[in-house]
KEROLUM-365086 format. One line per 3 residues: their letters; for each residue x, y, z of C-alpha. Coordinates in Angstrom, 1 decimal, padded with zeros to 4 digits. Layout:
BEGIN
A> X Y Z ~ ...
// end
This chain:
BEGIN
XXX> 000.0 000.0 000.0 ~ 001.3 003.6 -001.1 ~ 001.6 006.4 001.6
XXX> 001.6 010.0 001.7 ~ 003.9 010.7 004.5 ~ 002.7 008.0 007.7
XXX> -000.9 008.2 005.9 ~ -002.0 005.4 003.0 ~ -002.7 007.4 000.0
XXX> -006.5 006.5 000.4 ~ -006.6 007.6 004.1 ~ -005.0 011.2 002.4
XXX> -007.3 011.4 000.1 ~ -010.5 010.9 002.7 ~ -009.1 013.7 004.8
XXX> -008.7 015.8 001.7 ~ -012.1 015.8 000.4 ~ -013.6 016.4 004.0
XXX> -011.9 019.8 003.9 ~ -013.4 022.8 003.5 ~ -012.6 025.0 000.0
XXX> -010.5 028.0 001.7 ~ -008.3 025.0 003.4 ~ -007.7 023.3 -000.2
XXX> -007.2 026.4 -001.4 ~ -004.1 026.8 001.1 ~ -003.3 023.3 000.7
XXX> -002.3 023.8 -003.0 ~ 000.5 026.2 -001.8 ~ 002.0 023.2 000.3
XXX> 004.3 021.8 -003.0 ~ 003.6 021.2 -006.7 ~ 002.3 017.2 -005.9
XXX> -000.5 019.1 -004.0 ~ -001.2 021.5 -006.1 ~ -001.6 019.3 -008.9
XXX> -003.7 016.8 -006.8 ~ -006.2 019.5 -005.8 ~ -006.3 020.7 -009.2
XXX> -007.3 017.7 -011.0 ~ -010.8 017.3 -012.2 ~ -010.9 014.1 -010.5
XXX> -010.4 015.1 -007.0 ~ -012.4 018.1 -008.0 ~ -015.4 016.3 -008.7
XXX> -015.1 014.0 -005.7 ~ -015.2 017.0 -003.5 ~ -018.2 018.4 -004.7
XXX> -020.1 014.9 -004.4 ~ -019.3 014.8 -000.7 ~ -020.1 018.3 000.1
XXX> -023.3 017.5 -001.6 ~ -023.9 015.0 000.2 ~ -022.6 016.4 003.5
XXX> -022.9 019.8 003.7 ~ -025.5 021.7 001.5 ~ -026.1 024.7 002.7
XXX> -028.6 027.8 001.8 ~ -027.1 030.9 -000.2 ~ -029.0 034.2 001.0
XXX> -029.0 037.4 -001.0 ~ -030.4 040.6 001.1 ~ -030.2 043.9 001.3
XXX> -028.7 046.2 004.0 ~ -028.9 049.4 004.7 ~ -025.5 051.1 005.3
XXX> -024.9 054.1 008.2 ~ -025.0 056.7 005.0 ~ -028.4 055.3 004.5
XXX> -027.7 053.5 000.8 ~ -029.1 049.8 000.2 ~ -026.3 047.3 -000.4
XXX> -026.7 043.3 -001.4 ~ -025.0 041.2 001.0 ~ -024.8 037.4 000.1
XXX> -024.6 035.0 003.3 ~ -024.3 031.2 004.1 ~ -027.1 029.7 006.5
XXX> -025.8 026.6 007.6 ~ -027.4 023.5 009.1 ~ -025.2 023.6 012.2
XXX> -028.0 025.2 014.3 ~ -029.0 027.2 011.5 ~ -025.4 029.4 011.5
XXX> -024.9 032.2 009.6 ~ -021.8 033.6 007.6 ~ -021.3 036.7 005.1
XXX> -019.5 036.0 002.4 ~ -016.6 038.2 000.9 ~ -017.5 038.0 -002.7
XXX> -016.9 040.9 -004.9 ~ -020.0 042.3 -006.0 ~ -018.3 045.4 -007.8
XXX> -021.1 045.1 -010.3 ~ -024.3 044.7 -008.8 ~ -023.3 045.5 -005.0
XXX> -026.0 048.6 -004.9 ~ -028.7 047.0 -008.0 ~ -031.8 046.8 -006.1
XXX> -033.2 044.0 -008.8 ~ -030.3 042.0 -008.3 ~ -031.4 038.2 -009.0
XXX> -030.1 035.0 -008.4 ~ -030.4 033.2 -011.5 ~ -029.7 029.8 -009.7
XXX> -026.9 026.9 -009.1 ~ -024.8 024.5 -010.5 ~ -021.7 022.7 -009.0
XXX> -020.8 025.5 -006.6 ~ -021.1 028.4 -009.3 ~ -024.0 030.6 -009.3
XXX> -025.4 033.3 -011.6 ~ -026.3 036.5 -010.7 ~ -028.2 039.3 -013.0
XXX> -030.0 042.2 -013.3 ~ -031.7 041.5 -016.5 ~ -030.0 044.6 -017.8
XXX> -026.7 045.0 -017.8 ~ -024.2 042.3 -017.7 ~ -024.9 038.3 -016.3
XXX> -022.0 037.1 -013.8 ~ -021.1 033.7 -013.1 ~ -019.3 033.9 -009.6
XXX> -018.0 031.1 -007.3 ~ -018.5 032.4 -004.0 ~ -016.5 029.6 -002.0
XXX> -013.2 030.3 -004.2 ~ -014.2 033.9 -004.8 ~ -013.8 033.5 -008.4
XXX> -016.1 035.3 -010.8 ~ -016.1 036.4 -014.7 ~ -019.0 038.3 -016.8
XXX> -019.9 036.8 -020.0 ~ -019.2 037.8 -022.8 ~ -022.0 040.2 -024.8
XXX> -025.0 039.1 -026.0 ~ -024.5 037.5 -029.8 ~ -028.1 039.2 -030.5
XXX> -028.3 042.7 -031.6 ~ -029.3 045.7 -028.8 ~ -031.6 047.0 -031.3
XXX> -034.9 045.2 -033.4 ~ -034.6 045.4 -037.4 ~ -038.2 046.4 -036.9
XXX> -038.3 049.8 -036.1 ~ -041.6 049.3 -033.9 ~ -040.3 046.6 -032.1
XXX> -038.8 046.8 -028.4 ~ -036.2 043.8 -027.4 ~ -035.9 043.2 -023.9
XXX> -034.4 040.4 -021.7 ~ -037.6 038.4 -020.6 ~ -035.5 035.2 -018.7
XXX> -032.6 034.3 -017.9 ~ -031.6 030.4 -016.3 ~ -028.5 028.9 -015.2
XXX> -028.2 025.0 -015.1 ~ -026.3 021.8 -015.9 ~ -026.5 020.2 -019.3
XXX> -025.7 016.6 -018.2 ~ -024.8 015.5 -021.8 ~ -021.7 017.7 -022.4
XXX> -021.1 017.8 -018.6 ~ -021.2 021.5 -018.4 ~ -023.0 024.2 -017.0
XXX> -025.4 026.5 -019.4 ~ -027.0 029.7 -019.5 ~ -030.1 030.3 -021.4
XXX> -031.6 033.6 -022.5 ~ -034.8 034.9 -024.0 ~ -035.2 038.1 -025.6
XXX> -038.6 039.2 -026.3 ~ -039.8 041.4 -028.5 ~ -042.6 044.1 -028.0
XXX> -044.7 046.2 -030.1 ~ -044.5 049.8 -029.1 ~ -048.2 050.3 -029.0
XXX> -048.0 048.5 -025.7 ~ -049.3 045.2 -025.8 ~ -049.5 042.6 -023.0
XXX> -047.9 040.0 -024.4 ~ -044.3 039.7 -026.9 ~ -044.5 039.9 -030.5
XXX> -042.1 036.9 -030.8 ~ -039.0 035.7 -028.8 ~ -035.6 034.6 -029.7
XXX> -033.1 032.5 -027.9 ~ -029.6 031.7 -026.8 ~ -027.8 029.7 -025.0
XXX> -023.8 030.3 -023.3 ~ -022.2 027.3 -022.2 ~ -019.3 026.9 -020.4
XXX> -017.5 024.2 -023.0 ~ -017.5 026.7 -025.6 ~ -017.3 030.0 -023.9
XXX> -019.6 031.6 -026.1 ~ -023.3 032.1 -026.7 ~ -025.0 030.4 -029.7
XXX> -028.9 031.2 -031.1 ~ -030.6 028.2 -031.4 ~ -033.7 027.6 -033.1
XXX> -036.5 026.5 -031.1 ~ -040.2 027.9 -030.5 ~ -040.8 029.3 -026.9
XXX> -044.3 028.1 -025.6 ~ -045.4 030.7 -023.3 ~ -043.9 034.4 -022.2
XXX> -042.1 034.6 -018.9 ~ -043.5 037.1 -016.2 ~ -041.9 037.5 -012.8
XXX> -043.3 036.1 -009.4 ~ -041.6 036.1 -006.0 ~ -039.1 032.8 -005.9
XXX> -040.0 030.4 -008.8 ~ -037.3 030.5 -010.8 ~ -035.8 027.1 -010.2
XXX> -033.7 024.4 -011.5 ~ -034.6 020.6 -011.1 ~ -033.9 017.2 -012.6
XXX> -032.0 018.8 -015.9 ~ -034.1 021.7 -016.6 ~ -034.8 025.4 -015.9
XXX> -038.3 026.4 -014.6 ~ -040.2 029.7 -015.3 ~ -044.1 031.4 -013.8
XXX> -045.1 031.9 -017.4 ~ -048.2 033.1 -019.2 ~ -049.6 031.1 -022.5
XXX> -050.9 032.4 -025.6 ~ -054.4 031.8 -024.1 ~ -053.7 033.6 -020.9
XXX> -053.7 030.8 -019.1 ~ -050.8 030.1 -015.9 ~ -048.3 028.1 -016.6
XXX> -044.9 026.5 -016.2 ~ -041.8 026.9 -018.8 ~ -039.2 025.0 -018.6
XXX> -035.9 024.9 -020.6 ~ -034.0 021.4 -021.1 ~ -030.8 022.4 -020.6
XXX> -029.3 019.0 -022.7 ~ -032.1 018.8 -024.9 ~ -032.5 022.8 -025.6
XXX> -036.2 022.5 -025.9 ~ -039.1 023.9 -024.0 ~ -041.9 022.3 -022.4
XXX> -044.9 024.1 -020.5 ~ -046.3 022.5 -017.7 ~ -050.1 023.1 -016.4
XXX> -050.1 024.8 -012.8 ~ -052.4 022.8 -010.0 ~ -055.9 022.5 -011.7
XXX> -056.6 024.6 -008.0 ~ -054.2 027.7 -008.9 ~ -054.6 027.8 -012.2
XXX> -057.2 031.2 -012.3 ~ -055.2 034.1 -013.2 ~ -055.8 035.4 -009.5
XXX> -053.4 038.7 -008.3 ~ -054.1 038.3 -005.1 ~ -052.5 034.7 -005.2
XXX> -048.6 034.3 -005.1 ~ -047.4 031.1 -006.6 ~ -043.4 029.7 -005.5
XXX> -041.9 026.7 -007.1 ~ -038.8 025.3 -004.9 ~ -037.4 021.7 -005.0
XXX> -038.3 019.3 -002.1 ~ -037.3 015.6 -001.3 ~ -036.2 014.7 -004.7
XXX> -039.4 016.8 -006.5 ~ -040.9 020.2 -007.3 ~ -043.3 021.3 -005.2
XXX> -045.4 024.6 -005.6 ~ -046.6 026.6 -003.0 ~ -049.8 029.0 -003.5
XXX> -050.3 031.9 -000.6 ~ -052.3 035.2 -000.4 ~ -049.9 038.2 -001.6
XXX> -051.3 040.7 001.7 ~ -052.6 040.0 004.6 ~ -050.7 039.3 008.4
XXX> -052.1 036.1 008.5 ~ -051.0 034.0 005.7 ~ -051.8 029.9 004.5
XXX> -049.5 028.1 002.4 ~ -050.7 025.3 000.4 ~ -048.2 022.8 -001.0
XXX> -048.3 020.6 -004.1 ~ -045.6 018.3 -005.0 ~ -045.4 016.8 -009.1
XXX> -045.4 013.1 -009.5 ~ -043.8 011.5 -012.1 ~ -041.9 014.5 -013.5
XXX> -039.5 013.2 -016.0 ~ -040.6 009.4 -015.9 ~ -040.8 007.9 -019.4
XXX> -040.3 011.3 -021.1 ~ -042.6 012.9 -020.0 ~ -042.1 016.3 -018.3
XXX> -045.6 016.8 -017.8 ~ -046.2 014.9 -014.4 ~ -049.4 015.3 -012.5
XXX> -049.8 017.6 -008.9 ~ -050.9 016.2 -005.6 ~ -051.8 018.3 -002.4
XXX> -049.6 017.2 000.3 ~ -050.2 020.2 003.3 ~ -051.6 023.5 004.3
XXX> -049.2 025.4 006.4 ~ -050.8 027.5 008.7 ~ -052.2 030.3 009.0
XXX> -049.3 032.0 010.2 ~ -048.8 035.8 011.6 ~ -046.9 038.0 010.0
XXX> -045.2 035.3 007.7 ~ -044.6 037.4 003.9 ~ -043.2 034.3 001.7
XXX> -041.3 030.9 001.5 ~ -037.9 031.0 000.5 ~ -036.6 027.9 000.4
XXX> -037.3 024.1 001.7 ~ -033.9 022.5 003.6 ~ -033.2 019.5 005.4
XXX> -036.2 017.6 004.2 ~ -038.7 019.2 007.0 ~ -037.8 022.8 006.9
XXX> -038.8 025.8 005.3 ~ -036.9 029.2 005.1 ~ -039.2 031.8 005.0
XXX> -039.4 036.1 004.9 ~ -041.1 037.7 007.7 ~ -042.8 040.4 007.3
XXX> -040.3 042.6 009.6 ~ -037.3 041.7 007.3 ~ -036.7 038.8 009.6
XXX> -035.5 035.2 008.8 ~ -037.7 032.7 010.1 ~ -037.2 028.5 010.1
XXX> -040.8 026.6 009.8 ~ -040.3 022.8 011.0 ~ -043.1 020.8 009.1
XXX> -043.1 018.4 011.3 ~ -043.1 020.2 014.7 ~ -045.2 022.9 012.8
XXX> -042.4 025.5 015.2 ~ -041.9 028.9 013.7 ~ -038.2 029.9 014.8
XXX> -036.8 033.6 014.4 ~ -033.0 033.5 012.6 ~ -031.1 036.3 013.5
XXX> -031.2 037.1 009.7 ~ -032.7 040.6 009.3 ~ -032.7 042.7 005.5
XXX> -034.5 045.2 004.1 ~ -038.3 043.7 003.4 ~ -038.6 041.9 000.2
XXX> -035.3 042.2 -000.6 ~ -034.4 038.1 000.0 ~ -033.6 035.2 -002.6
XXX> -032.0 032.0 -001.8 ~ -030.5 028.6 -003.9 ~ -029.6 025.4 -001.8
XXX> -025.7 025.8 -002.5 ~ -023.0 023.8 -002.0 ~ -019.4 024.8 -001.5
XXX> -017.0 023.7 -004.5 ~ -013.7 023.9 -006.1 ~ -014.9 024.0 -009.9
XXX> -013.7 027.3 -011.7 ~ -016.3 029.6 -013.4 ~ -014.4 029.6 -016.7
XXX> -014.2 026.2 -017.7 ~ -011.7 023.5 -017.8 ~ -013.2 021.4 -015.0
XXX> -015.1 019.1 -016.9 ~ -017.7 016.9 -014.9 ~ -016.9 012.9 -015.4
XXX> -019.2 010.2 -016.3 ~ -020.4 008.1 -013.2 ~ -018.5 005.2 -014.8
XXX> -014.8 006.8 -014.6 ~ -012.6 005.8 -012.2 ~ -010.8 007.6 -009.5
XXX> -007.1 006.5 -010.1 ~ -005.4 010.1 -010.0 ~ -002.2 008.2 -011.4
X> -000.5 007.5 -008.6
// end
């Protein structure tokens, strides 16, 4: 049996992968044999299938007020070590004052952040890497003159075929005369293998319109609120390996075009799960559906099945995110983080505050893969020999 030192190589390697990325990150300064170690896709991808299996945390974006009196984002790390809290020290140069700033979701340790304006960063908050992409390959301007392009969604996901990481954009275009719904969309897609963004030719079902924490990614694809041709609610999802789009029909119970009636789409023990709640009110019920069969035999369609109401609760404003199976991150309406246990039915105040409204959140892991490629994600059939 090889050793490192007095350790066998596999006893290294255990004690290795346990560690968090800022320690690797000092480890690779050790010697070259380290450095190359740490560096190899191999080990790399090891390490993030451990931490995502030991240690997924929740990413939170707020907003703070400073002492000058200016709103600043702030992203922090809720952990599930008695639900601690750390700020992270990423540079948010771009988008540290944007008061749209959106998380445009996860993948392997990277997320994307936007405004929908200006420019779309990939960042890695645990190795505090980041890098804009490049410009858009469509034009700022329509070739008809009474035409207005704007950037309608954006979603940032894994494309399990290639083993990479993809962002997909659609650019609508609307008539000047104001109407509610795009004259026609176009759409592209940036992947990390290439480093560049491509058109690609594909119908978009329905048009994407915003509501509070939906935008989610789940089981190889990218999920919009969106609104059909026939003004009915629905889901649009992008395939990120596929490139296609399906629409999915909301809960036969949510699906009246209701205002007053805020829908959330999250990921929950292995499936997506909607939650409907009133938008006002102190008192507040949230009822939860969960999607069978998503995805089994090709079909992305699945079917909805009521699971719980939650509540009512006081002065509860929206979910933010399910964790740990039987908890629920949600926004008080004081700017205060509170934990709902599902089982317990406890509501626990997190000494999270922000400015109302102001929260988004992805279940994140920590990672060592590098926003601009070269990190390629292995088949489940490779081996872990690192040659030595």
């Amino acid at each position: 049996m090889e050793v490192i030192g007095d350790l066998p190589r596999e006893l290294f390697l255990e004690i290795l992968l346990r560690l968090p990325v800022e320690s690797l990150i000092r480890c690779k300064c050790v010697c070259k044999y380290w450095y190359t170690l740490i560096s190899n896709p191999k080990f790399i991808e090891l390490h993030l299938k451990y931490n995502c299996n030991n240690n997924v945390c929740v990413l939170l974006k707020r907003c703070l007020l400073t002492c000058l009196g200016e709103k600043e984002n702030m992203l922090s790390l809720v952990c599930s070590n008695g639900f601690s809290f750390v700020n992270l020290d990423v540079d948010l140069s771009l988008y540290k004052k944007e008061p749209c700033l959106q998380l445009l979701g996860h993948c392997d340790g990277i997320i994307c952040l936007s405004n929908y304006r200006d420019d779309i960063v990939l960042c890695n908050p645990a190795t505090r890497e980041s890098m804009v992409l490049p410009e858009s390959s469509f034009p700022c301007y329509s070739p008809s003159s009474n035409l207005i392009p704007q950037t309608s969604a954006l979603g940032f996901g894994y494309d399990a075929k290639t083993h990479h990481c993809k962002v997909v954009r659609i650019v609508s275009y609307w008539d000047r005369s104001g109407s509610d719904l795009p004259q026609h969309s176009r759409v592209e897609v940036y992947s990390l293998a290439t480093g560049s963004w491509k058109e690609i030719d594909v119908k978009v079902l329905a048009h994407v319109w915003y509501s509070p924490c939906f935008e989610t990614y789940f089981n190889g694809a990218f999920h919009w609120y969106a609104i059909d041709n026939n003004r009915n609610e629905v889901i649009l999802s992008f395939h990120m390996g596929n490139e296609a789009f399906q629409v999915i029909p909301m809960p036969s119970a949510l699906s009246l075009y209701d205002y007053s009636i805020c829908r959330s789409l999250f990921v929950w023990n292995g499936r997506i799960a909607l939650v409907g709640y009133p938008r006002e009110g102190t008192k507040k019920s949230f009822e939860i559906y969960v999607m069978t069969e998503y995805g089994v035999r090709g079909s992305w369609r699945g079917s909805w099945t009521k699971i719980m109401t939650i509540g009512p609760l006081m002065k509860v404003e929206m979910p933010l995110a399910f964790w740990k199976n039987d908890e629920i991150l949600m926004e008080g309406s004081d700017g205060l983080v509170v934990s709902y246990n599902l089982k317990t039915q406890e509501l626990k105040d997190l000494p999270i505050y922000g400015i109302p409204k102001s929260f988004a959140t992805l279940v994140y892991v920590n990672s060592l893969v590098s926003v601009k490629g070269g990190n390629q994600m292995l088949d489940e059939g490779n081996n872990t020999d690192f040659g030595w």
